[in-house]
Steps between C-alpha positions, in 0.01 A plus 500: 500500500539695810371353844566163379524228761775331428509166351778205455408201334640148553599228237589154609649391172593125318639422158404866406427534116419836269165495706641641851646762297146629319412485871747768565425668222136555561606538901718826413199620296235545756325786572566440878855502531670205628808588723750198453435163356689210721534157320560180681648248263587153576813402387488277218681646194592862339292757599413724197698784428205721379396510846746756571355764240227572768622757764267413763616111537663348765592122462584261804586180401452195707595126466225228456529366825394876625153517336170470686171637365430728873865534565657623187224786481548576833894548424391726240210695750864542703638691264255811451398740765205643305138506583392308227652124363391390206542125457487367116615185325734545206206413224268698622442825242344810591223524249508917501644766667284491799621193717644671722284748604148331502689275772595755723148668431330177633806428772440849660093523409461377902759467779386138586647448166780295484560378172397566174533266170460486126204356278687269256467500139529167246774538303434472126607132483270410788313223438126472582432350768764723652366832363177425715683439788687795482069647477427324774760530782607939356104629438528866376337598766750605832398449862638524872520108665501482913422305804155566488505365114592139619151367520382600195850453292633228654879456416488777184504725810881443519544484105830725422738427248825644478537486167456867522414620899572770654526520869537805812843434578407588917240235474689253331821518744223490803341179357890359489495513110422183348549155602827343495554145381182520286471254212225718333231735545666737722272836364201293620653394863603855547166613399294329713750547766415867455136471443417305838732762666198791366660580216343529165625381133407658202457402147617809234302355211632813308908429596549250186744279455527244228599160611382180403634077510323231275630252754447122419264223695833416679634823562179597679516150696829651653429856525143382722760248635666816623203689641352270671866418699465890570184524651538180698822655666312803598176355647500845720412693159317209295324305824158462468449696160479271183576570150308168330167723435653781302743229287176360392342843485784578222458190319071503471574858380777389196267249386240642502707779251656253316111335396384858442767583265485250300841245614356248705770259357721699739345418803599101540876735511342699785354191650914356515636786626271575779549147633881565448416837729281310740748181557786706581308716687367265720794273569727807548255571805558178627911460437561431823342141437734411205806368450753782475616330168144570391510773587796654305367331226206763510623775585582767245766610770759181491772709725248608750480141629839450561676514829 
């Protein structure tokens, strides 16, 4: 494709398994040509050899200890002088061969565009509940999100996820890349970052990427756990905007699908896991009044907490 911009895309990778290398596989198949593929793996056993049948792959390894959510990407952003940086998690699929260009479509579709990502798919062993979340938060529908959105959106203003986000590389090194020492949630802090700044965010419903957990009651205790740590750390992103009304936006919505097709049995489970979402939500924001024992003991991030 001639013209191209050009585009690297970044990997932070852990315990890698035969899914990181369908990744590649469907990465070296796009229509828009990716440039070089740079993989960030922790340290924590072999690597797999079958990495090294793609020509476009450059592994850094780095120890444990080394890993941070902001600063490990940003290592990786380090690495690539092109215009475009693609961040993606290693089981995150491309669901055709049009990822890549639909999201530098939508990244370049305005110059107050900063950052463009992917509508997520269920994978096929998604469970219910799940699959209409995946409905809920990736609509088919794409749109642009910006300062002046905040009233009306609220915190899905700053929704990004890099599980598949691609970002101007000149805007991303002006904002100071992401944030370092993050325990989660660094797409969103960087997001918002760039929306107040007059930037805008956009949402490439038709960039596709199938990705999917069918995390347990406790797993979504720590994971909320998590988010709420992140946003309370960052009150000059998250100050003043609240994220209650759309959690109980999400969950009105699921019930109210679950009674209509016919499995209201699965609702008491929706019932659990939203109060697994809201507790951890909730005393995440308010960590700083807990015993740091606590604390750890809530976090999904157990190393983050220590000194």
């Amino acid at each position: 494709m001639e013209n191209c911009i050009c585009v690297d895309v970044m990997i932070p990778a852990f315990h890698p398994d035969g899914r990181l290398k369908e990744l590649l596989k469907r990465l070296h198949m796009q229509e828009y040509p990716v440039r070089q593929i740079y993989i960030i793996n922790t340290r924590t056993k072999e690597f797999p050899d079958e990495v090294k049948e793609f020509p476009r792959v450059k592994v850094l390894h780095i120890e444990p200890e080394e890993f941070d959510h902001g600063g490990t990407r940003n290592k990786g952003a380090g690495l690539s002088d092109a215009p475009v940086i693609l961040f993606m998690t290693q089981d995150a699929l491309p669901a055709d061969k049009k990822l890549v260009g639909e999201l530098v479509k939508n990244l370049y579709q305005s110059e107050r565009v900063a950052v463009s990502y992917a509508r997520q798919l269920p994978d096929k062993d998604c469970d219910c509940i799940e699959r209409y979340t995946r409905q809920f938060n990736y609509p088919k529908a794409g749109c642009l999100k910006g300062k002046e959105d905040i009233e009306r959106l609220g915190i899905k203003t700053f929704f990004c996820s890099d599980v598949c986000a691609a970002y101007k590389k000149e805007i991303f090194d002006k904002m100071g890349g992401f944030s370092e020492k993050t325990i989660f949630n660094e797409d969103m802090i960087l997001a918002g970052r760039m929306v107040l700044e007059g930037y805008q965010v956009a949402y490439a419903a038709e960039a596709r990427v199938v990705h999917s957990h069918n995390y347990k009651g406790v797993q979504q205790f720590h994971r909320n756990f998590d988010l709420g740590v992140s946003q309370a750390e960052h009150p000059e992103v998250f100050g003043g905007i609240h994220s209650e009304s759309e959690g109980i936006r999400l969950v009105k919505d699921t019930a109210l699908f679950l009674w209509k097709s016919r499995r209201p049995w699965l609702i008491p489970v929706l019932i659990y896991k939203s109060g697994c979402k809201y507790l951890g939500y909730k005393l995440g924001v308010n960590y700083k009044r807990l015993p740091k024992s606590f604390v750890k003991k809530c976090s999904m991030s157990k190393k983050y907490w220590n000194d």
